[in-house]
C-alpha positions in Angstrom: 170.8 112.5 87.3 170.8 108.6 88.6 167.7 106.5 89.8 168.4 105.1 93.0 167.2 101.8 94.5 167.2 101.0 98.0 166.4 97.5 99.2 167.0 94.9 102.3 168.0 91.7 102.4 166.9 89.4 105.4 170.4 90.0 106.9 169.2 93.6 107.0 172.1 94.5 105.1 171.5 97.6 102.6 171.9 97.2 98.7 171.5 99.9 95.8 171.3 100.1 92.7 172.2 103.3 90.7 171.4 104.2 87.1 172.2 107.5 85.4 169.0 109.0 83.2 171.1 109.3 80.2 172.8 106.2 79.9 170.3 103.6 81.4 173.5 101.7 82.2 173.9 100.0 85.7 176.7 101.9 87.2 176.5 100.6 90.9 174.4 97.2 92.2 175.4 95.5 95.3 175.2 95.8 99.2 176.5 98.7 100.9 179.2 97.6 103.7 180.5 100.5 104.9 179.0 103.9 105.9 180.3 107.4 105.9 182.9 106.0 103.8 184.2 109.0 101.3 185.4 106.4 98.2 183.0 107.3 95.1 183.2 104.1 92.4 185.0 105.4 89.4 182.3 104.3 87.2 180.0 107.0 89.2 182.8 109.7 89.2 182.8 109.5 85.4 179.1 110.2 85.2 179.6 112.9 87.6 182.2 114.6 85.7 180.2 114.0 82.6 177.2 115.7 84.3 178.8 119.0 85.3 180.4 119.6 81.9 176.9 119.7 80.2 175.5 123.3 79.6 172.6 124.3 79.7 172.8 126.1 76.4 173.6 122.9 74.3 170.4 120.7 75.9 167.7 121.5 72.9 164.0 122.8 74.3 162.2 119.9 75.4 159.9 118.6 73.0 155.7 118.7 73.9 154.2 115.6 75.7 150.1 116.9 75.3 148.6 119.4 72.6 149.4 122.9 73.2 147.1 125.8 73.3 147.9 128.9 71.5 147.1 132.4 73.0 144.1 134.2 71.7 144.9 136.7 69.2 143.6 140.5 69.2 141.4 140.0 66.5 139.7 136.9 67.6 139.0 138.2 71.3 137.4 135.8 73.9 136.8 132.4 73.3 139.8 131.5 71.4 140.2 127.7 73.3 139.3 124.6 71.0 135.5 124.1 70.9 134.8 127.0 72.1 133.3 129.9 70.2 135.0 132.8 68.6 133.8 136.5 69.4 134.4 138.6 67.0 136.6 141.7 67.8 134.1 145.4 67.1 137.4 146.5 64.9 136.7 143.4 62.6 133.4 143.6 62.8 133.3 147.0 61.3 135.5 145.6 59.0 133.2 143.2 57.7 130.2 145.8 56.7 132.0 148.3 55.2 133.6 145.3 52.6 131.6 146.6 50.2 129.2 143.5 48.6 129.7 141.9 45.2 127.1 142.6 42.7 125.1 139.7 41.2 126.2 138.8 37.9 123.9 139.7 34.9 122.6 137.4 32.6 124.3 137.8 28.8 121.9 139.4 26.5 119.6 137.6 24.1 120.4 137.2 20.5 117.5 138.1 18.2 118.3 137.1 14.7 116.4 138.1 11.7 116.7 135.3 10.4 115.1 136.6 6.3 118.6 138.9 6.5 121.1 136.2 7.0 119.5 133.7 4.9 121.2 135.9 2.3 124.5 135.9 4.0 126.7 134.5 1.5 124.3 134.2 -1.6 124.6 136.0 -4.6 122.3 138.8 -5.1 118.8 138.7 -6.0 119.5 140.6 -9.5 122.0 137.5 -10.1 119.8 135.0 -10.0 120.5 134.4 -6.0 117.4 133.0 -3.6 117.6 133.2 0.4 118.8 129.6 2.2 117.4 128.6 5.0 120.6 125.7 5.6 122.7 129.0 5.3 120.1 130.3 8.2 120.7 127.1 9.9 124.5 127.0 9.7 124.4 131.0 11.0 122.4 129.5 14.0 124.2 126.6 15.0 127.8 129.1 14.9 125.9 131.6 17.1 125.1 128.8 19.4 128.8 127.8 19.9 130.2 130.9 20.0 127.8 132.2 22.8 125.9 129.1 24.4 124.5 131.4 27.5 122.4 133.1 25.0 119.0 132.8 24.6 118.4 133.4 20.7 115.1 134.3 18.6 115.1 133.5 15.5 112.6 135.6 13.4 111.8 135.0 9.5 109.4 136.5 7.0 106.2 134.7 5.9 107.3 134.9 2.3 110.9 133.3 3.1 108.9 129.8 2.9 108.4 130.9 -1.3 111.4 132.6 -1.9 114.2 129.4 -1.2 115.1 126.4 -3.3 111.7 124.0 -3.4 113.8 121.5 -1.6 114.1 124.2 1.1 110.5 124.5 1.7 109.6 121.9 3.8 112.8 122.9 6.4 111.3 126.2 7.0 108.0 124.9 7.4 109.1 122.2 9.8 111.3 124.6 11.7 108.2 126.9 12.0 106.2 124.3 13.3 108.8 123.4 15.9 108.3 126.6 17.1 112.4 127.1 16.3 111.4 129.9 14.1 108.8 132.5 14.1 106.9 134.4 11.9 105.1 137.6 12.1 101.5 137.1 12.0 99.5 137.7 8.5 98.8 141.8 8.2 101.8 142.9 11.1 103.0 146.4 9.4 106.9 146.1 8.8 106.5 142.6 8.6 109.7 140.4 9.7 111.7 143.3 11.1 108.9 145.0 13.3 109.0 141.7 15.3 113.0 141.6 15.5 112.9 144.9 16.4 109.7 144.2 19.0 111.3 141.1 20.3 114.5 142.8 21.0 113.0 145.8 23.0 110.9 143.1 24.8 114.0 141.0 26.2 116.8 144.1 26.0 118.6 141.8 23.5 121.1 142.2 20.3 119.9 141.9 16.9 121.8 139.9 14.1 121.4 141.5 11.5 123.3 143.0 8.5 120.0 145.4 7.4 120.0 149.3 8.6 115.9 149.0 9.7 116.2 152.5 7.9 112.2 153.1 8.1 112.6 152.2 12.2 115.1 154.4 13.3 112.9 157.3 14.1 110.8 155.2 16.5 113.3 153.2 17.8 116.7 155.3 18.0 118.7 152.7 20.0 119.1 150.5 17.2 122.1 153.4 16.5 122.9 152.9 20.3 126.7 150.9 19.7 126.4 146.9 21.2 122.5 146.6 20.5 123.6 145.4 16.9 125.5 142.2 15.5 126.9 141.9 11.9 127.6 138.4 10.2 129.9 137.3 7.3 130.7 134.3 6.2 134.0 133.2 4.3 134.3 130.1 3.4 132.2 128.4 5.7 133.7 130.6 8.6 130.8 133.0 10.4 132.1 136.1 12.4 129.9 137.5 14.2 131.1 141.7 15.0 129.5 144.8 16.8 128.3 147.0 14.2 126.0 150.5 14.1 123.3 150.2 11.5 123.7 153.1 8.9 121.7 156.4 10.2 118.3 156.9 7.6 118.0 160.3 6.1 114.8 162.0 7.3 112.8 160.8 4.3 113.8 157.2 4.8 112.1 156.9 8.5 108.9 156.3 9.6 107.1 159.3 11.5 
């Protein structure tokens, strides 16, 4: 392919200049002199030659000059140009409400920690001399935290744990009472510290902490033998676990009627 130009001069004789596409070289400027002569400039024959032996086949696919649009696929139906809005297909549609829907996630259960029980974790028995701690409580409580920080946890002592630790305990537990970070059960509540784990527990659906059978409650509250609505602690070494555990079943004589 050459660009031609044609011009006059003010003789009126005829000049041209020709220029092949693919070299941009000048292959032919001056004035024409003679017409219908048949003599092609061997500079021009060359590009000729060298035209004719390109094929097709070898020329790459020409690249893009503007954005292209795509075709509309069959799920997207009408409306498939750029801005435009997409309709929705009625096969994907249907698609979309039979994907069955996620269900909400549940919040974890709460922790209800009898706190009187596990301020013996640890301690040496009663019979040897051992009294309830209420830093061994606290300890308990901060490792519950950590291990399950989406918890909301109760903490639940008896009114006689304030007596029963070390006199430089007692003003903890009363401060932590008045904080309202542990409760108590009020003066005269039958079954005392447990009734309100137990109550407290129903209340929110939670999991006690506790390493204590509630023997006497078992008749009127059987899912305390129901597996996951019980947590047992032990401490080693200043290491709490925290396992699942099923409370011991009461003979018939040891529950309440």
């Amino acid at each position: 392919m050459f660009e031609l130009e044609y011009s006059y001069s003010k003789e009126g004789l005829l000049a041209v200049k020709a220029v092949p596409q693919r070299t941009g070289e000048v292959v032919l400027d001056g004035e024409v002199k003679v017409f219908g002569d048949s003599t092609v400039p061997p500079e021009i024959e060359r590009e000729l030659k060298d035209l004719l032996a390109l094929r097709v086949t070898d020329r790459g696919a020409p690249r893009p000059t503007h954005p292209q649009v795509s075709a509309p696929s069959p799920d997207h139906g009408t409306g498939s140009l750029p801005g435009s809005v997409r309709v929705p297909s009625p096969a994907s549609m249907a698609k979309s409400l039979n994907r069955p829907k996620a269900e909400p996630e549940q919040p974890a259960a709460a922790l209800v920690v009898d706190g009187s029980n596990l301020a013996w974790n640890g301690r040496p028995p009663r019979s040897a001399g051992g009294r309830p701690s209420f830093q061994a409580l606290e300890a308990a409580i901060k490792s519950l935290r950590f291990k399950h920080p989406e918890r909301d946890i109760h903490v639940v002592v008896d009114a006689t744990l304030r007596h029963g630790v070390e006199p430089g305990e007692r003003r903890l537990v009363e401060d932590a009472i008045a904080a309202g970070m542990v409760v108590q059960p009020p003066a005269g509540t039958e079954g005392r510290g447990d009734a309100l784990v137990i109550s407290i527990a129903e209340e929110v659906d939670g999991m006690i902490v506790s390493n204590d059978n509630f023997a006497p409650f078992q008749r009127t509250s059987p899912w305390l033998l129901t597996p996951g609505r019980v947590l047992g602690a032990t401490q080693s070494h200043g290491v709490r676990v925290f396992n699942a555990r099923r409370p011991n079943a009461a003979s018939a004589a040891g529950r309440r009627s």
